[in-house]
N, C-alpha and C positions, 0 to 999 in steps of 0.2 A: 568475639571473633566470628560466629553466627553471621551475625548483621555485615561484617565486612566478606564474609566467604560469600554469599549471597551479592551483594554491592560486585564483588569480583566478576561473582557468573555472569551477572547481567550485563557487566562491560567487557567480556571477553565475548560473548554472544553477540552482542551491538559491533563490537569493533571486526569481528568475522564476518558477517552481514554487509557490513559498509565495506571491507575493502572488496568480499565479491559483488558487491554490486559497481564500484567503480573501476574496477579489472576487467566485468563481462555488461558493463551496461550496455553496450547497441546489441549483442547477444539476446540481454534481456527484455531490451524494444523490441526486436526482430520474434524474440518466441511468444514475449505479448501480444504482437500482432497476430500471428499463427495463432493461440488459442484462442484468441477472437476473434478470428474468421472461423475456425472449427463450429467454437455455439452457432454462429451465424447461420452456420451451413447444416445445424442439427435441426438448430430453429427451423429453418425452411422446407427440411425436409420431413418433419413434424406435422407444420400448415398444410403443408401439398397432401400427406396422408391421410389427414383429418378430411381436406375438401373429399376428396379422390371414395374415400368413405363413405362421408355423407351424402357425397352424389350417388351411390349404387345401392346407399340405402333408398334413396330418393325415386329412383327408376323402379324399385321393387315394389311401392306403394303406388304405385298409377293402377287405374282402374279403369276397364274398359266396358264397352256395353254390348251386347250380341252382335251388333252391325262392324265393329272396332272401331269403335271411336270413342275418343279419349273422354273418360267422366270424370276424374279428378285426377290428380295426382300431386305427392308429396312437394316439400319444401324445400327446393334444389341450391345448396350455398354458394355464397359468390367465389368467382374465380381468386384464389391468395394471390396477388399479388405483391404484397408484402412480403410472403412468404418467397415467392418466387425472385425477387430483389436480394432478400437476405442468401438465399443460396446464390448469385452471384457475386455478391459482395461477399459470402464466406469464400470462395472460391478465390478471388483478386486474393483478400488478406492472406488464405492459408500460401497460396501458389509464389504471389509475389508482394513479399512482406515490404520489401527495402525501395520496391519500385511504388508501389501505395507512401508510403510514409514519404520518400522524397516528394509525389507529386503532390501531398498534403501539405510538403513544407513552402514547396514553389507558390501554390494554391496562397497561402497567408501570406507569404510575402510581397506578392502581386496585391492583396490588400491593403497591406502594410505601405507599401510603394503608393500605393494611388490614393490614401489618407494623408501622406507627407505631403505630398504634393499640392494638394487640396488644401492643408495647412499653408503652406508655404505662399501658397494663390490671395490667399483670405489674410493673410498677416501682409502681403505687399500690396492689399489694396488699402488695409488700415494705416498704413505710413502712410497715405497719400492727407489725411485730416489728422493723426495724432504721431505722436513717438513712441513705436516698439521697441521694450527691453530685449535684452541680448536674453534671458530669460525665455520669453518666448519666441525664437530661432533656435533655444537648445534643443526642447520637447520633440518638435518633428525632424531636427537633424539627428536627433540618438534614434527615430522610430525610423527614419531611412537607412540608417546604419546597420541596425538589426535585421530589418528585411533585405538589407546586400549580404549583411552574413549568411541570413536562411537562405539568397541564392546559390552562395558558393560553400555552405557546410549544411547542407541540409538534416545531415544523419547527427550531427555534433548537439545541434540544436535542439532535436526531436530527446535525444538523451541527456539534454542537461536538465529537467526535473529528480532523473535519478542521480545525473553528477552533484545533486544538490544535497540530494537523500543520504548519498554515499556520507558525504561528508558530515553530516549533521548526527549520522550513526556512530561516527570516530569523537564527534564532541561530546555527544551523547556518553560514551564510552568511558571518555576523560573524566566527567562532570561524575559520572556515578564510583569512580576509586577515588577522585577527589574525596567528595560526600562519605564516603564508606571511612576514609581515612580519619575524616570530623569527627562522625559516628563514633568509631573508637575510640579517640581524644576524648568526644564529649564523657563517654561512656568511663574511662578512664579518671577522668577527672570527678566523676560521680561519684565511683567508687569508692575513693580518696577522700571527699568532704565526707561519706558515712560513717568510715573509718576513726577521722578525726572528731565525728560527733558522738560515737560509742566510745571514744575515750574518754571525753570530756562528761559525760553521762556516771563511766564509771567512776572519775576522781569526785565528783561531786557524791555519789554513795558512800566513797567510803571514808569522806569525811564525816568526824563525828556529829553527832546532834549536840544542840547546846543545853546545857545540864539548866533546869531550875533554878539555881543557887548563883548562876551566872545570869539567868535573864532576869533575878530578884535585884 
């Protein structure tokens, strides 16, 4: 019972998990976006401190000579610009999570859009010397398909890895009280073969030995 109480927890956990993931999944995009803009924006404002730093360390090491003029000075870092990206881009992601991810999904789909068609261009000039299978017109009519859905369900799309997740956590779920349930059987039926081999163990004791006079 051990082995199935444990099998239990684990698909009661999985199956918890999965339906809050497919109950608040665009929630879950939406706050994932948000906490990645957050690093982005700690990121940035880390880099800028560093430069900002190094530069006044930098200014502190110049060296001048009686007349003021300059005789050396320190190693001045370059402007973060990296740094200073990331804090705008934390800022889009924390500010505006759903307006980012939309124009992300517009963004692929307009790719998406302009490869089908490029398909589409490149397969009707190959019918002009051979015969194209119906085969290939399905490839870039499902990739056009998709890219109309990401124009018109952009946020549906952006959370279908987790509507995928959801569900795989409820199989998951199933798959392990299945299992648990085997477990017990098998475990069950274990018990049972030892059972009936300590019996057979003990009729064989305590039948008698064979006398001398019998094996003469």
């Amino acid at each position: 019972m051990k082995i199935f109480f444990s099998s239990l927890v684990r698909a009661v956990v999985a199956a918890i998990v999965g339906m809050l993931i497919l109950e608040y999944r665009e929630d879950t995009v939406r706050w994932i976006t948000v906490a990645s803009g957050v690093l982005f924006f700690v990121s940035g404002i880390i880099s800028c401190a560093i430069y900002y730093s190094g530069k006044q360390k930098a200014e502190g090491q110049k060296v001048y000579d009686a007349e003021g003029n300059l005789v050396s000075a320190g190693l001045s870092p370059n402007f973060p610009l990296v740094g200073l990206g990331s804090i705008i881009l934390g800022i889009i992601l924390a500010v505006m999570p759903v307006s980012f991810i939309t124009g992300v999904m517009y963004a692929m789909a307009a790719i998406l859009i302009l490869g089908a068609i490029n398909q589409f261009v490149n397969l009707g000039r190959a019918t002009r010397f051979c015969r194209v299978g119906f085969f290939y017109w399905l490839l870039p009519s499902v990739i056009l398909l998709v890219a109309l859905f990401l124009i018109f369900k952009p946020i549906e799309m952006a959370t279908t890895p987790l509507l995928l997740t959801g569900w795989c956590m409820l199989l998951y779920a199933a798959t392990e009280i299945v299992n648990g349930l085997k477990l017990v059987a098998a475990n069950h039926e274990r018990k049972i073969m030892e059972k009936e081999k300590e019996v057979v163990v003990q009729k064989e004791e305590q039948l008698p030995a064979p006398s001398d006079d019998s094996a003469s």
